[in-house]
C-alpha positions as CSV (number, residue, x, y, z in Angstrom):
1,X,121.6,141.4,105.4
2,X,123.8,144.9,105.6
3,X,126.7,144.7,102.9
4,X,129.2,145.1,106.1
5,X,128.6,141.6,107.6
6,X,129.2,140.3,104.0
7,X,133.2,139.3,105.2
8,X,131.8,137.4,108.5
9,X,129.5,135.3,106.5
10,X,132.0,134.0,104.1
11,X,134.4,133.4,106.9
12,X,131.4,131.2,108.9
13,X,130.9,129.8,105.3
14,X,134.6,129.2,105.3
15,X,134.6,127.2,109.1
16,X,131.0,125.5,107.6
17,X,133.4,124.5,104.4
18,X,135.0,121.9,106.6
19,X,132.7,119.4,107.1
20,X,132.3,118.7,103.3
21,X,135.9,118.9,102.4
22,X,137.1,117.1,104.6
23,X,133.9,114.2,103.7
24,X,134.8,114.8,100.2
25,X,138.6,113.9,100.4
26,X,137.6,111.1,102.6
27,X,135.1,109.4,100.3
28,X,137.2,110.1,97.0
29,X,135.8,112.8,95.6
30,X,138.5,114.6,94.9
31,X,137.6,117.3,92.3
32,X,134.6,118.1,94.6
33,X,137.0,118.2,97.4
34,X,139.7,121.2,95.3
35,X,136.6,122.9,94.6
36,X,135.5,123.8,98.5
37,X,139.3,124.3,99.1
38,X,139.8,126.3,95.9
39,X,136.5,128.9,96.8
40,X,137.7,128.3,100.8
41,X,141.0,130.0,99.7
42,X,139.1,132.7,97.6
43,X,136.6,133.5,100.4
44,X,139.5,134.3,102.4
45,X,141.2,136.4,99.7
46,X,137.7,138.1,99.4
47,X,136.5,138.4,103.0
48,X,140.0,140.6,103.8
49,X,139.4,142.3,100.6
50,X,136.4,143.7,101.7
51,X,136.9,144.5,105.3
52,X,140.1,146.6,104.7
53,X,138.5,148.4,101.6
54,X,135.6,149.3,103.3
55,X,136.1,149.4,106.8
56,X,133.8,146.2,107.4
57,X,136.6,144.9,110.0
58,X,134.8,143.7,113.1
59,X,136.1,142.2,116.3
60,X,134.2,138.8,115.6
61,X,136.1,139.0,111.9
62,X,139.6,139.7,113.6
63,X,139.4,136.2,115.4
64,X,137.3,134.5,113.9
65,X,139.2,134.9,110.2
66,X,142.2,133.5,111.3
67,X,140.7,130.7,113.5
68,X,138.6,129.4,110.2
69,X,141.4,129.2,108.3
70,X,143.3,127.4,111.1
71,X,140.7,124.8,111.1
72,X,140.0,124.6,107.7
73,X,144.2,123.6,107.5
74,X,144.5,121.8,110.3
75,X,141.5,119.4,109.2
76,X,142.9,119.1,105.5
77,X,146.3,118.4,106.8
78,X,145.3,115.7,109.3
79,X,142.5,114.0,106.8
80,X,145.8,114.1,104.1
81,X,148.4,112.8,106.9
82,X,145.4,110.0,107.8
83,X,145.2,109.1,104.0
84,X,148.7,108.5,103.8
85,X,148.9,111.6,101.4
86,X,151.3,113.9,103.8
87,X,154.4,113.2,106.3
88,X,152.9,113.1,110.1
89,X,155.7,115.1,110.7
90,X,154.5,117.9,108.3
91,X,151.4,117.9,109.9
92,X,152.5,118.3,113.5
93,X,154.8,121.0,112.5
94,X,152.1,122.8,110.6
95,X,149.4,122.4,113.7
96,X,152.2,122.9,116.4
97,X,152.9,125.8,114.5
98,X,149.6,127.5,114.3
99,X,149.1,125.9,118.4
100,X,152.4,128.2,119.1
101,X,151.0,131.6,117.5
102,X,147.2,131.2,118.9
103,X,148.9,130.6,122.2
104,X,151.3,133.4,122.6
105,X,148.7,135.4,121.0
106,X,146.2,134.9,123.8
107,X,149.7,134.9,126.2
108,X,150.0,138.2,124.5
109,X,146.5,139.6,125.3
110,X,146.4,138.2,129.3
111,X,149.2,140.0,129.9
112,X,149.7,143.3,127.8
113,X,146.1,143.7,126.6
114,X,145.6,144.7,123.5
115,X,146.7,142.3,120.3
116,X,147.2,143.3,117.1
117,X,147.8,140.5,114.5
118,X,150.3,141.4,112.5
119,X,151.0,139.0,109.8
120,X,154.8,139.3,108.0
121,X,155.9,138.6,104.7
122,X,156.8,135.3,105.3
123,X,153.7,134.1,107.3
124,X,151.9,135.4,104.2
125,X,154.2,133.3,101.9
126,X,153.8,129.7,104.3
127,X,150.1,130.4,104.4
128,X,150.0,130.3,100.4
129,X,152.6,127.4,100.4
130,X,150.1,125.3,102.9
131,X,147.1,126.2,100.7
132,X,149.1,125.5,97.3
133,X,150.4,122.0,99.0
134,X,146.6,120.9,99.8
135,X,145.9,121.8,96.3
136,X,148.5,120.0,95.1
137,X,147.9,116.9,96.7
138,X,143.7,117.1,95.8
139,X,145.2,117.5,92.0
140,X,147.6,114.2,92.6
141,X,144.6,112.4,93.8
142,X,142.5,113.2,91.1
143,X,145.0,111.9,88.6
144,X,146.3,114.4,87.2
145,X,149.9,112.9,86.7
146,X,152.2,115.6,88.7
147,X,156.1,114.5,89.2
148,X,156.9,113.0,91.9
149,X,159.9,115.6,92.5
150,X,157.4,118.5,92.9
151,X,155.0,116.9,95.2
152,X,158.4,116.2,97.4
153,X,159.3,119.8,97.0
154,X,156.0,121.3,98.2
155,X,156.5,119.2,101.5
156,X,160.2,120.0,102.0
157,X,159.4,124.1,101.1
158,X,155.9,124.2,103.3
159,X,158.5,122.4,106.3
160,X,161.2,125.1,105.5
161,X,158.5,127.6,105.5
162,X,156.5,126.8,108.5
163,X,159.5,126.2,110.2
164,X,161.0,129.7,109.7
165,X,157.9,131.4,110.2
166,X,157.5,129.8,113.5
167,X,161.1,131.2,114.9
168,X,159.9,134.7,113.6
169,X,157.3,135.3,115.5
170,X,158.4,133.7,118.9
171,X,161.4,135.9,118.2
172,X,159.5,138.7,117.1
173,X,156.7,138.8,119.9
174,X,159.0,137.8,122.5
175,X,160.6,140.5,121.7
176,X,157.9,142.9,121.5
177,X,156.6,141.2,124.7
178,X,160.0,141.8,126.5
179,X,159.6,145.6,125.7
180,X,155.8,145.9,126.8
181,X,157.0,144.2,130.1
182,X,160.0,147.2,130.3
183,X,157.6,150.1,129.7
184,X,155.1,149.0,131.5
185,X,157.4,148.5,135.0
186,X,159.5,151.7,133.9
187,X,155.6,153.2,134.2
188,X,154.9,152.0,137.5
């Protein structure tokens, strides 16, 4: 296998990861369980890693990176939320979320061409505070004895987070939409 397809496979490996994590919080094993999601979260520190060093971007890696770590936390979320282990309202928020930016991202594409993800500062931050929250919670379950105060503030700062993030960028690429849709009849 040529070195540049080295990011793809770990993000396949990352959307393969799913099936046993989510089987492994299910059934109870939940060291086995932080373990996928601990190298999940590495692969996808490593695949980006790579591809931006050394050029190894490809247009299969530019969707299908975010899309497996969209699954990968939408499937840990739910199988949490369905254990009883996170809010239902967290994990609407968090999938309704992600739902809004893969939509207006295809939205995006249909009508201006083009799309560039471009993800901020604070997208970057909810990301880590979703992946640090799963973590959490695999930890709590494995009985490690965590205060209850900091498991309640990892919900109430990933909710903050997520929702914040979401008015950015349906402010941000409405905006950026709005202008598109300018130039382009100021072209015409």
């Amino acid at each position: 296998m040529p070195l540049h397809h080295l990011p793809n496979v770990l993000t396949v490996t990352r959307i393969v990861a799913v099936v046993p994590l989510v089987w492994l919080m299910w059934t109870g094993h939940y060291w086995g369980a932080l373990a996928v999601a601990m190298l999940a979260g590495v692969s996808d520190m490593l695949d980006g890693q790579l591809a931006r060093r050394f050029g190894w971007q490809s247009q299969f890696g530019g969707w299908a990176d975010p899309a497996a770590d969209k699954v990968l936390m939408s499937a840990s979320y739910v199988t949490l939320t369905l254990m009883g282990v996170l809010p239902v309202w967290l994990t609407v928020l968090v999938i309704f979320r992600d739902a809004i930016i893969a939509g207006g991202a295809l939205l995006y594409r249909a009508l201006f061409g083009q799309f560039k993800a471009q993800p901020t500062l604070w997208s970057k931050a909810t990301t880590l505070a979703q992946v640090l929250l799963i973590w959490l919670e695999l930890v709590i379950l494995a009985g490690l004895p965590v205060p209850q105060a900091i498991n309640s503030a990892g919900v109430l700062i990933v909710g903050g987070l997520t929702v914040l993030t979401l008015i950015q960028y349906v402010w941000l690429w409405s905006h950026r939409a709005r202008h598109m849709a300018q130039t382009l009849k100021g072209a015409s």
